[in-house]
N, C-alpha and C positions, 0 to 999 in steps of 0.2 A: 308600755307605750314607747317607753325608748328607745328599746330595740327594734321595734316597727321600724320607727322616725330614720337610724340607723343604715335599717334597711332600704329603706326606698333612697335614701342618699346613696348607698351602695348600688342600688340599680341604674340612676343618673350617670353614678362613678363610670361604670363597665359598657356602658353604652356610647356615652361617650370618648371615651378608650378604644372600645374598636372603631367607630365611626371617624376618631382623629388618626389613630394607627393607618386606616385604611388609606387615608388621603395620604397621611405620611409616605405611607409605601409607592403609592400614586407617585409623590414628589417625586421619591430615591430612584425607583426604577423603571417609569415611565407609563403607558396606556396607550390605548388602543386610540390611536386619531380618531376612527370615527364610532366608537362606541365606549366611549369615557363614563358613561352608565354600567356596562356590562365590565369593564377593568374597576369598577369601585364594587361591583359585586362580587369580583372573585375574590379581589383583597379581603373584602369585609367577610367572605367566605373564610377566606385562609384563615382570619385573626381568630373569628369564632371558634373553626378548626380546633385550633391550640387550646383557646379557653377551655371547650369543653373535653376532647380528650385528656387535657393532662391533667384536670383537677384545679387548676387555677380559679376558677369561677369559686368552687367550694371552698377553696382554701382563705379567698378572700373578703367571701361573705362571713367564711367565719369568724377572721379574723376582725372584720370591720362590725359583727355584731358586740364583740365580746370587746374589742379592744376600747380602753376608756382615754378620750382626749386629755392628755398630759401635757404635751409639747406640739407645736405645731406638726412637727418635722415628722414623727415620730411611726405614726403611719405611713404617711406615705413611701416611708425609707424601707419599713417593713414590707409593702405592698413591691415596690422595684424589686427589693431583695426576693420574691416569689414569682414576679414576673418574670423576672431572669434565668432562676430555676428551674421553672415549668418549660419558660420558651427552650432552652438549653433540654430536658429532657422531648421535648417536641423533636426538637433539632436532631439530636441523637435518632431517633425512634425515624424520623424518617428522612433523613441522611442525603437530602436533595440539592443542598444550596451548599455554597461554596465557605469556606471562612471568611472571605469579606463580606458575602453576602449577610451568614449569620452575624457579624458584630454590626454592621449597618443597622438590622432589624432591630437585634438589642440595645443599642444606644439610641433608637428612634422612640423604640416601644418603652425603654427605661423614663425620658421625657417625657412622652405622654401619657403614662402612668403615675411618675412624681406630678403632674401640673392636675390631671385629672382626683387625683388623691387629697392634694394640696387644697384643691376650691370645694371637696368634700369635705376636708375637716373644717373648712372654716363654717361651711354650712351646718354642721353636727353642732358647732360651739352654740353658732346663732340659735340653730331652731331648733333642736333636739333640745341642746341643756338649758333653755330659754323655761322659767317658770310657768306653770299654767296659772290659769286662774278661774 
């Protein structure tokens, strides 16, 4: 049951992530004046993009099934550390955006992956390792 519990925080995590990343990118590099619906679709495209090509989605569920709450920090420092990774082999692999472009992303997506990580471990401590009865 606690890797269930685990898991569905883990699916809050990544939803959230892209859903903030997307707006993020919104902020950095602007939209479509009159279709600010269809510029949060492409972003929220783009993010997923990444996730699911590179592996990141996988590597984070597994991570956050397996890994056991120690320190607060701890994952989500793990979790940036593979955000980075993956978004960097993204980058690589399709070779479109500029160097400022890509550290803009990465320092955007590194934040909203530490904050999203951050208010998931607290929720594993709360309701996951919370006793049944």
């Amino acid at each position: 049951m606690l890797v269930l519990k685990r898991m569905v925080v883990w699916f809050f995590e990544t939803l959230f992530e892209a859903v903030l990343l997307a707006l993020a990118l919104i902020g950095l590099f602007g939209y479509d004046q009159h279709a600010l619906g269809r510029s949060f679709g492409i972003y929220l495209s783009g993010v997923l993009l990444l996730s699911l090509t590179t592996g990141y989605l996988l590597t984070t569920a597994v991570a956050r099934a397996a890994w056991r709450v120690r320190n607060w920090w701890t994952y989500p420092a793990l979790a940036v550390t593979l955000f980075l990774i993956h978004s960097e082999i993204f980058f690589v692999i399709s070779g479109g955006s500029t160097r400022s472009e890509k550290l803009t992303m990465q320092i955007a997506g590194a934040c909203v992956v530490f904050a999203c990580t951050l208010v998931g471990t607290f929720a594993v401590r709360k309701w996951a390792l919370r006793p049944t009865s």
